[in-house]
Structure formats: C-alpha cells, structure tokens
N, C-alpha and C positions, 0 to 999 in steps of 0.2 A: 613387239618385244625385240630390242634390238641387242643384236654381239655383235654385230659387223666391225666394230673399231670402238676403241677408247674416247678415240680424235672427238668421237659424237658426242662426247660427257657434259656435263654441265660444269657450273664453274663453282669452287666451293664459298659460302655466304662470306666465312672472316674473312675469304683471298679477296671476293669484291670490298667488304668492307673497308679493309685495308687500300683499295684503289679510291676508294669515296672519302675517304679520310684526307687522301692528299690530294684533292679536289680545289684547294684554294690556293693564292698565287706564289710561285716561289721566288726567292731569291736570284735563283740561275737554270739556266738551261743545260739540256744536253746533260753530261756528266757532273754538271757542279751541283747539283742540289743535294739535301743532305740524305734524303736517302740512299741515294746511289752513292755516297761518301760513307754510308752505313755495309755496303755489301760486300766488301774485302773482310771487315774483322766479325761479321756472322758466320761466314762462309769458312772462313777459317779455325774458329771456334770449334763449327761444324766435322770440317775435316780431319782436325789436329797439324793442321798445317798452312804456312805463312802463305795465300793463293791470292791471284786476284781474278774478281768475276766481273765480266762483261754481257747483259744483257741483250738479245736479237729477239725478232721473232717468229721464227719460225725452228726446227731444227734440223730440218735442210742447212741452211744458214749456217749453225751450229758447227755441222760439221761438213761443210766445204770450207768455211773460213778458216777453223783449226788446219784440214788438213794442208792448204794454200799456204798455211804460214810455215809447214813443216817440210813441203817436195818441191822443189824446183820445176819449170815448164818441163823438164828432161828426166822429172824422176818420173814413181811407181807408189802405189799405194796396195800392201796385200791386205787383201779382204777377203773373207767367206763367200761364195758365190752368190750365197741368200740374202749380203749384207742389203740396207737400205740403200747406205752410197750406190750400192751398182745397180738395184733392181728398180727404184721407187724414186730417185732423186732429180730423173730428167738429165743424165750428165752436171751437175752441179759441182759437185768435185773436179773432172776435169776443166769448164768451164773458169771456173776460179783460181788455180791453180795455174793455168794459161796452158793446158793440154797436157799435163799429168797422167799419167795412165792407169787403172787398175786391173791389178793381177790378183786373180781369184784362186780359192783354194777349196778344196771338198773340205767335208768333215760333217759326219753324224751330226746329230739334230739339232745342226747350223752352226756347229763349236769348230774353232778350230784347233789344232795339236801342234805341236813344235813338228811330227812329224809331216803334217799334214804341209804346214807352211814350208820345209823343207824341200819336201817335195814339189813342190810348186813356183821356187824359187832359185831351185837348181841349175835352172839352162842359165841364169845371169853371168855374165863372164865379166862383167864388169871393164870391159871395151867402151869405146866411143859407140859403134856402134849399135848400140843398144841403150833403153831406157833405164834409169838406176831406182831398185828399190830405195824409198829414206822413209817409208814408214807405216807401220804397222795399226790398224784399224780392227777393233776387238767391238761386241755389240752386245750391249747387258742393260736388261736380258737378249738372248739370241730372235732370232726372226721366227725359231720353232719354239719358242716360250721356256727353253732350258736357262740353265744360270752358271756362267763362271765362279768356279772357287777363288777366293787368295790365291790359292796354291798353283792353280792353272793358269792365272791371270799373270805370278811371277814369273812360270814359266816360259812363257809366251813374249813377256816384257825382257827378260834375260837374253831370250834368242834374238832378240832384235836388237837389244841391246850392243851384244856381242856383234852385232853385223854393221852397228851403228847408223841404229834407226831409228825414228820416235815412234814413240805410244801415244795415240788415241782414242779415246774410250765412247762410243757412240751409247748413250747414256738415255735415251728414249725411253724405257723403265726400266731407269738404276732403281728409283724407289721400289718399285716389285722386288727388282733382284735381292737387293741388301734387305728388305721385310721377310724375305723367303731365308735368306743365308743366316739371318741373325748376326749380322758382323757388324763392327763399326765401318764407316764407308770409308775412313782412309783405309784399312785392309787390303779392299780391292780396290784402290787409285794408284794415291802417290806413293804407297806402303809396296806395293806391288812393282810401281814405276811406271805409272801413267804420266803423259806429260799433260794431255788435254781430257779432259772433260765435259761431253756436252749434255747437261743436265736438264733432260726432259722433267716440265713440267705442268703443261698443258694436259697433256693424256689425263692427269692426276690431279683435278680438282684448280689448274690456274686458267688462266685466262686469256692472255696473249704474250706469254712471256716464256724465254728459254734461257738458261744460265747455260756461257762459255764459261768452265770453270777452270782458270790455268795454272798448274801447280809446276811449269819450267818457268822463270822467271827472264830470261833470253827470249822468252815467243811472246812477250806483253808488248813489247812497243809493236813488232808489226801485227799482231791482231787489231789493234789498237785501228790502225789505219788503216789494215782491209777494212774492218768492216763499217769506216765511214765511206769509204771509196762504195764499196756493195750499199749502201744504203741503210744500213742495220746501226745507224746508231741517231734516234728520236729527237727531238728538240725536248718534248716533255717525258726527259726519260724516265722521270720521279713516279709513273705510273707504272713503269714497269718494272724497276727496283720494287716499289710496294709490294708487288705482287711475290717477288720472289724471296724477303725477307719474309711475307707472313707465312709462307708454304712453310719454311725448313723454323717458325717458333711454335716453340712446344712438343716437338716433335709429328707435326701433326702429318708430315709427308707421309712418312713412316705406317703413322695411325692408319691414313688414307689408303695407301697400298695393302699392306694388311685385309682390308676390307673387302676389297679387290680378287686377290689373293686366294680369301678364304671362298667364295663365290667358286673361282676355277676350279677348286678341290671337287666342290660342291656336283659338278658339273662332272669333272674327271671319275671320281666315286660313280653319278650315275650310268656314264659311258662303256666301265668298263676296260674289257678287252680290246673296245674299240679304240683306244684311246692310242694313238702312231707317236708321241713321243712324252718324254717325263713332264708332269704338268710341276712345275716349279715356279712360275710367278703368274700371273693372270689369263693368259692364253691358253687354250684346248683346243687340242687336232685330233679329230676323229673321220673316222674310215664309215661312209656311207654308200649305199647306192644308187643311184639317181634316182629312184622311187622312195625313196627313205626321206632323202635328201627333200625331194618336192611336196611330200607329205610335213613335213615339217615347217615350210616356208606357208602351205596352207591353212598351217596353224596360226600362223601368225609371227615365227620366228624370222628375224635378218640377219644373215650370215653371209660370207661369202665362201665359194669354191677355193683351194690352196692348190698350185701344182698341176699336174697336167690334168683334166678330165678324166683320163683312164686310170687315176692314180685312186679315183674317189674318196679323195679328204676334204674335209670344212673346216674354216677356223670358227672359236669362238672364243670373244671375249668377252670378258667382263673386266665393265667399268667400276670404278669407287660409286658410282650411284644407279648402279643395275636394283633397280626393285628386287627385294627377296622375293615378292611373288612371282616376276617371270623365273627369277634363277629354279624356285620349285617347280615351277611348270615345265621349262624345257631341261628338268631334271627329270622329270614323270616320263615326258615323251622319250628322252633318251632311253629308261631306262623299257 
C-alpha cells in the first residue's frame, strides 16, 4: 500500500488514449505538428491569458530552464529552504543557469512571507561584489503540503516585483492547490504576477510530459532555445502535446486532484493531533515514533521519514489512484 510519492501513480486511460490516437504519421516534427500548434490557445483559454507552453519532460527541467532564462551566471534565486530547486534537483538550477545561486529563506510549513524573503535578502548591497537576486521562486503547493492564496502569492509577486525580479511558480501540484483553493488558476499565476509556470502533470494522472507555461512574453524566445540546447525539446513532440491537452479537457485535472485531495482529508481526519502541518492539497505530515512508525511499514504501508530522525515525522501521500481500500486501512491504523 503505497504514499511514498505521487511520482509512483499510474497514468490516467483518456491521457494514454489521447497519446495512442496520435500514434500515426505526422506532417512535421518537433514543434510543427498540430498538436503542439493546439497548446498555446488551450492553455490560454485555460488561463484567461494570452501564454505560450512548451513541453519538457521532467520538471526538474521545468524549472531550471525557466529559472536560466530569468538569472544571469551572477544572479540569485530566493527560494524556501524546503523548495525542490534546492533540496531534490541535484544542483540543476545552478547548473543551467551557468552558476546562479540560491538564497534560502525560513518560513512555516514551507510558505514563504514578504517578511520572511526580506529578511533573507537583506545583506545584498547590490555591489559588484556580490551575487544579484533577479528572481523569486514560489512552490504550489509547498513541500509541506500547505497552499498559497491569491493574495499571498500577490504579495510575494509585488515585493519582487518592486525589487525587479521575476516570478516563478514551481507548479509540481498546482492541480491540488487550485482543487483545494477553489480559484480560477489565473488567480494565482499571471493575476498574481507570475511570469513562469511550471505545470506538473505527471504526479496527476500524465504520462511523461510537463508544461513550461509562460505568461512573460520577453522569456519565450530564450526558453525556446534553452531548452533545445538541454535536450528537452522531442522530435515527436506530438506525443507529448497530446498528453497535455487531454489532462486540462473537461476539466479533468482538476476532477483528478480533487480525488487526491479528498483521500488526504481522509488520512488527516484519521491522524488527528498528529497531523504537524495544514493538510490542504494531497500530502500529510504526521508525527510518529519509531515503533509506530515500523509497525506500520509491517503492515504493509510505504512512506517515507521527512526531516531529521529526531523530528519523528512521515509523509504521506496520496495519489489520484490510491485504492479507497488502502486509504481506509492506513486510515484505521492511524487512527
């Protein structure tokens, strides 16, 4: 019975279907086919705003290439200390950016604040000697399963703003977040003042495909070129276009996270007082102890440890196709 990750989900039937469909020969490669000529005025549709998307596959990918297109070798990227850029990406942002740096910031369960960023931002003096912040890196949902509002996300996008810096939106589950928010997803984008987008959608039912969704129009030609230079752009990319138009028709992302979503509740209700931060999109953090914790794995449960050993937390997720039977069963044993 697994929560260790999403990543492990299967892939949803229409998202295959839709890649089997475009299974016969196209006209053009690369970017010409007409799928991939379909995903600017979906995505925009989507949005409420004039974007264009570029398909990668990974979102790693996603978001080292946005941020490459936004820092300089000599800038800075602030991020939450917990973000994935710094903890999980293998240096991939500095790598692609040509040695870019990131500057980390605290903030409760993994969010950051205008204050928080301030603070952490403060020793810049904006010298030669020294690295230059150009851009700000926000993660929805957070790495502790909490969710930016509009209204924090403006915030945040404002102070950067003013400092003149871009926005970034590492987007690995935006679907959870905006199923959780109940908002329309420009709200929290280009409403807010994101400029990049990197639209997880593997975690959620796709297959091998992630949307770089870019709502600055200035950062399109060199995305464009990073990421044929990084290797992220297909000869048959009509495969991975499919994938990403069928996710966002009918609203079935949404439907899918939801699903998700409701599972975590599921899980958080059983938990409890245990439960270490707000369960708002698919992820639960609870507080075990290592006899809890191994009794549980004896059942049959896969989770992983969060944070240090002595901290004694676990994450658990749940995926769009977590069986209701395990979610009841490691709902029983929690509780």
């Amino acid at each position: 019975m697994n929560f260790q990750s999403d990543n492990a989900a299967g892939v949803r039937l229409d998202i295959l279907a839709a890649v089997t469909a475009a299974v016969g020969p196209s006209a053009h490669a690369y970017d010409g086919d007409a799928w991939t000529a379909r995903l600017d005025d979906a995505y925009s549709d989507l949005f409420g705003y004039r974007c264009t998307v570029l398909p990668v596959s990974t979102g790693t990918a996603a978001n080292a290439l946005a941020l490459a297109a936004m820092v300089p070798p000599y800038g800075a990227v602030v991020c939450h200390a917990e973000a994935h850029i710094n903890v999980d990406e293998c240096g991939a942002p500095e790598f692609f950016s040509g040695g870019a740096k990131l500057v980390l910031c605290a903030g409760e369960a993994g969010k950051l604040t205008p204050a928080t960023v301030a603070a952490a931002t403060a020793g810049f003096r904006g010298d030669i000697h020294q690295v230059q912040p150009r851009a700000l890196s926000l993660t929805q949902a957070t790495e502790c399963g909490t969710v930016y509002a509009p209204a924090e996300v403006a915030a945040l996008a404002g102070l950067a703003r003013d400092r003149g810096w871009r926005v970034h939106m590492d987007g690995a589950r935006f679907a959870n977040a905006v199923a959780a928010l109940g908002c329309h997803p420009g709200d929290v984008t280009w409403r807010a003042g994101v400029d990049v987008l990197s639209l997880g959608v593997i975690k959620n039912g796709g297959m091998s495909a992630e949307a770089m969704v870019i709502f600055a129009p200035d950062l399109v030609e060199q995305v464009r070129f990073r990421r044929k230079r990084a290797g992220q752009l297909p000869s048959k990319g009509r495969f991975a276009a499919a994938q990403l138009l069928a996710y966002i028709d009918g609203g079935r992302w949404l439907a899918t996270a939801a699903v998700a979503n409701a599972g975590a509740q599921r899980l958080a209700k059983a938990a409890g007082s245990r439960v270490v931060w707000p369960v708002e999109a698919n992820e639960v953090f609870v507080r075990l102890d290592a006899a809890e914790a191994a009794r549980l794995r004896g059942a049959g449960f896969l989770f992983y440890d969060w944070g240090l050993p002595a901290e004694g937390i676990v994450r658990l997720v749940v995926a769009w196709d977590t069986p209701p039977g395990d979610i009841d069963a490691l709902a029983a044993a929690l509780g």
